[in-house]
DOMI-605477 format. One record per residue (C-alpha): residue number from 1; z, y, x. Coordinates in nm, 2 decimals, padded with zeros to 4 digits, m for minus. Each point is the difference from the previous one (the first is absolute). Layout:
<pts>
PT num     c3     c2     c1
PT NUM      Z      Y      X
...
</pts>
This chain:
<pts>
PT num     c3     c2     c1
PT   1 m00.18 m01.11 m03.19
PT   2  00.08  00.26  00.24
PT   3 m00.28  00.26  00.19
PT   4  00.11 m00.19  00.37
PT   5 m00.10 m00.31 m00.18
PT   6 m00.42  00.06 m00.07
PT   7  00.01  00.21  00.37
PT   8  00.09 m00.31  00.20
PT   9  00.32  00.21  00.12
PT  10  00.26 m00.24 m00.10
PT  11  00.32  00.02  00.14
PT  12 m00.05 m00.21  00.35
PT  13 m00.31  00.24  00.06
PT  14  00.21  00.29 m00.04
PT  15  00.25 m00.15  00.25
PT  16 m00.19 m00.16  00.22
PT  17 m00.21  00.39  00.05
PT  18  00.38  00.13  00.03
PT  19  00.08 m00.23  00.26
PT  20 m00.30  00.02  00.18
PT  21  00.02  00.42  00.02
PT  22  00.35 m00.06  00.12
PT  23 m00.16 m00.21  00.28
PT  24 m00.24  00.24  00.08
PT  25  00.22  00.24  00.05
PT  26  00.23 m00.21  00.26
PT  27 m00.24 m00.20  00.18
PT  28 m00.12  00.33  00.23
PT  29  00.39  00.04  00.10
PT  30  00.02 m00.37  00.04
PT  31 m00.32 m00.04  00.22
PT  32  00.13  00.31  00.21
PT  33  00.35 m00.18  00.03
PT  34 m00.14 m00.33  00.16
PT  35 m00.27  00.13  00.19
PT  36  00.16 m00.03  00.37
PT  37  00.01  00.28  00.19
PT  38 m00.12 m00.16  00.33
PT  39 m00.39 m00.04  00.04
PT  40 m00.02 m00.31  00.18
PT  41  00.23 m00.19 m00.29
PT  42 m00.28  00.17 m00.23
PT  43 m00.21 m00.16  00.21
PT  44  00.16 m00.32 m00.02
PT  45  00.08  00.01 m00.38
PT  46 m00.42  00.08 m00.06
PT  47 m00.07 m00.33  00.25
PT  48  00.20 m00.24 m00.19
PT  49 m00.09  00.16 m00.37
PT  50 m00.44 m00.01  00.14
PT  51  00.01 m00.23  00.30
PT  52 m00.19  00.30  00.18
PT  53  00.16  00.12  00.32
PT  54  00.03  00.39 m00.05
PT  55  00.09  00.23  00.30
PT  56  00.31  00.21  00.02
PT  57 m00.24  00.29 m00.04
PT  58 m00.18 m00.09 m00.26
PT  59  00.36 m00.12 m00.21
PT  60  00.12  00.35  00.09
PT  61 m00.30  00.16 m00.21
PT  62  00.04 m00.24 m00.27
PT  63  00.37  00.09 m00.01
PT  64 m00.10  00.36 m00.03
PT  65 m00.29 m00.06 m00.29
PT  66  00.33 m00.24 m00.20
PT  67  00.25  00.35 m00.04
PT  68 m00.31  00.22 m00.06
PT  69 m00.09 m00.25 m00.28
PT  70  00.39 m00.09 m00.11
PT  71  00.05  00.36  00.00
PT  72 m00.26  00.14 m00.23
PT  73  00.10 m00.33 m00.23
PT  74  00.36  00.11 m00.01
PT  75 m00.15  00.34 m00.07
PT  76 m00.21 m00.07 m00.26
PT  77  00.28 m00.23 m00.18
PT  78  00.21  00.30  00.06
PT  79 m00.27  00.21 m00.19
PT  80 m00.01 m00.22 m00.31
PT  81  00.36 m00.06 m00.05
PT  82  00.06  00.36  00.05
PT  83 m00.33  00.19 m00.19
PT  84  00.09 m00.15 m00.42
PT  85  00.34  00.18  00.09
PT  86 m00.12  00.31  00.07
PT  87 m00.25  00.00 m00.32
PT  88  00.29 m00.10 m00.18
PT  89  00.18  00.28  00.11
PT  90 m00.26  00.21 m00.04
PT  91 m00.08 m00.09 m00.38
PT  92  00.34  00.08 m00.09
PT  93  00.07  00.37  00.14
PT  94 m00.34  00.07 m00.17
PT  95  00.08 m00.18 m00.30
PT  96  00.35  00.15 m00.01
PT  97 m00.16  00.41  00.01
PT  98 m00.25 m00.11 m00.21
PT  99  00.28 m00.11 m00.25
PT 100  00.21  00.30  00.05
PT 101 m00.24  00.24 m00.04
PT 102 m00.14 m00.17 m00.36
PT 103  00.38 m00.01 m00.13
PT 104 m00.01  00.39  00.09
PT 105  00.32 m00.08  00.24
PT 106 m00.13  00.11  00.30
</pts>
């Protein structure tokens, strides 16, 4: 029996949370990609997805509140793709000194 076997993280739970951080990460982009550019086919777009007639105005605000919102998403994706890296990066110049120092190398 393996330690991923009595934690319920088999191997389709381990993919499925890969594939779903993957997703995360590219759904921002993706949202920001099809939004359209044009406030009254925003407007259109929210009438057919809610059956509510929305004003040009009020579609243009929306528009705005989406690429604040995709923006900080994509940022905070960026954030944890990017932040075991540095640790990584980190824990080895320290761990490297810290080994030069004991052999008496450095």
């Amino acid at each position: 029996m393996t330690s991923l076997c009595c934690t319920g993280e088999g191997r389709w739970r381990l993919l499925a949370r890969r594939l779903w951080g993957g997703a995360a990460s590219i759904a921002p982009g993706a949202v920001l990609v099809l939004l359209p550019k044009c406030p009254l086919c925003l407007a259109a777009w929210l009438t057919i997805a809610t059956g509510v007639g929305v004003s040009a105005a009020a579609a243009a605000r929306v528009r705005e509140l989406v690429v604040v919102l995709c923006v900080a998403a994509a940022a905070f994706a960026a954030a944890q793709i990017i932040r075991p890296r540095i640790w990584r990066k980190r824990r080895s110049v320290k761990g490297y000194g810290v080994a030069r120092l004991k052999a008496g190398t450095g």
